[in-house]
C-alpha distance (Angstrom), angle and dihedral (degrees) to the residues before:
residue distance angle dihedral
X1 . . .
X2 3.79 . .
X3 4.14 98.9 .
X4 4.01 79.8 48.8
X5 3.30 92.6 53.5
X6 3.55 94.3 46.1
X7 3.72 100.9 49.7
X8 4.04 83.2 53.5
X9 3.59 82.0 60.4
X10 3.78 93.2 40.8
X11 4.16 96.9 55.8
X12 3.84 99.1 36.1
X13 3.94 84.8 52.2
X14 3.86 95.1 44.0
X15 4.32 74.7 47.5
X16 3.41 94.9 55.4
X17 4.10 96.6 41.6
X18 3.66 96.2 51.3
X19 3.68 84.8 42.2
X20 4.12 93.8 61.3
X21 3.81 87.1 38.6
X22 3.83 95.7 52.3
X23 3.88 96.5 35.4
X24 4.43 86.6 54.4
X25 3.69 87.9 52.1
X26 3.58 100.2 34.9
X27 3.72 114.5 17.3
X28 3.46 117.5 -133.9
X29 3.82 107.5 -64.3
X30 3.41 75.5 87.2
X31 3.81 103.5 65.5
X32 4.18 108.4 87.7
X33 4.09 88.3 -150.7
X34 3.78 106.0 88.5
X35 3.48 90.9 -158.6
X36 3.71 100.0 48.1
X37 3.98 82.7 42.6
X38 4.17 92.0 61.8
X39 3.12 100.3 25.8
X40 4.06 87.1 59.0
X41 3.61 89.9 49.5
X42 3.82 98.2 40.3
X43 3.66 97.0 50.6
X44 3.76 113.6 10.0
X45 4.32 136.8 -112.2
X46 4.09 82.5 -65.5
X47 3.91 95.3 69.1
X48 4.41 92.2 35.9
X49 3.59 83.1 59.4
X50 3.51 97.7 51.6
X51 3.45 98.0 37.8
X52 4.37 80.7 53.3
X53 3.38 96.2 57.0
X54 3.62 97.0 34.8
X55 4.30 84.0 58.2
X56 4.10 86.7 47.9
X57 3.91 90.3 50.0
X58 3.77 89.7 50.4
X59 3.65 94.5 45.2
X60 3.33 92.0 42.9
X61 3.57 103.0 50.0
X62 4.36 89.2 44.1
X63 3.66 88.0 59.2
X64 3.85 95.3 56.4
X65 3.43 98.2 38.1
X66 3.82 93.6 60.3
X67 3.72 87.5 38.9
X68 3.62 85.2 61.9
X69 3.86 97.8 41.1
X70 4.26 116.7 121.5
X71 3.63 85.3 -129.2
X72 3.57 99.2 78.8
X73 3.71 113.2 -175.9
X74 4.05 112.3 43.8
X75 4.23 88.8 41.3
X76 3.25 90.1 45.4
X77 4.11 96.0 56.8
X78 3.91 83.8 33.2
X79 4.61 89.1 60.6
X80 3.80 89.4 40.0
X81 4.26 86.6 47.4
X82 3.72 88.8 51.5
X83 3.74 103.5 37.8
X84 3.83 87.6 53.2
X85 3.68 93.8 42.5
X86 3.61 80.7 49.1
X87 4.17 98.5 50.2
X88 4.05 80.5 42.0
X89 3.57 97.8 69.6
X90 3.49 102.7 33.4
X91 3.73 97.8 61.8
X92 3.49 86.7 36.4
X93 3.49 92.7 64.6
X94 3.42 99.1 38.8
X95 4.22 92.2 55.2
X96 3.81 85.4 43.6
X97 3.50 88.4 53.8
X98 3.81 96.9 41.8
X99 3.64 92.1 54.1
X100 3.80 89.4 48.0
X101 4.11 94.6 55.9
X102 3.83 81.0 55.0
């Protein structure tokens, strides 16, 4: 569970860098996430960040509470669903961001 965990943290940070890095260059018509988009412009890289590791935390903390349910098999499939969702989207982003910078 802990090298799962840690490539969650891995992608949503390599998210988050590429983010900064394509949003300097670009500004943030660039960013795909509409959310992350006004959010960036409404309130700055300060808030995106803590709304990113705010997400990870959540994520995070899901995936090890159901890995710790009693009920062993649904939670189970339900922390691996969410930690791969969760590994997914980070290095999605951070390729869709990558390719954006150019």
């Amino acid at each position: 569970m802990r090298s799962g965990l840690l490539t969650l943290a891995v992608a949503q940070f390599l998210d988050l860098g590429t983010f900064i890095r394509m949003a300097s260059v670009h500004g943030a018509a660039a960013e795909a996430n509409p959310l992350v988009a006004t959010l960036y412009v409404d309130h700055g890289i300060p808030l995106v960040i803590m709304a990113k590791f705010a997400l990870l935390v959540l994520a995070a903390s899901t995936v090890v509470v159901l890995r710790r349910s009693d009920v062993r098999s649904m939670p189970t499939g339900i922390a691996a669903l969410v930690l791969w969702a969760g590994i997914l989207a980070g290095t999605l982003g951070g390729l869709s961001n990558a390719l954006t910078i150019g």
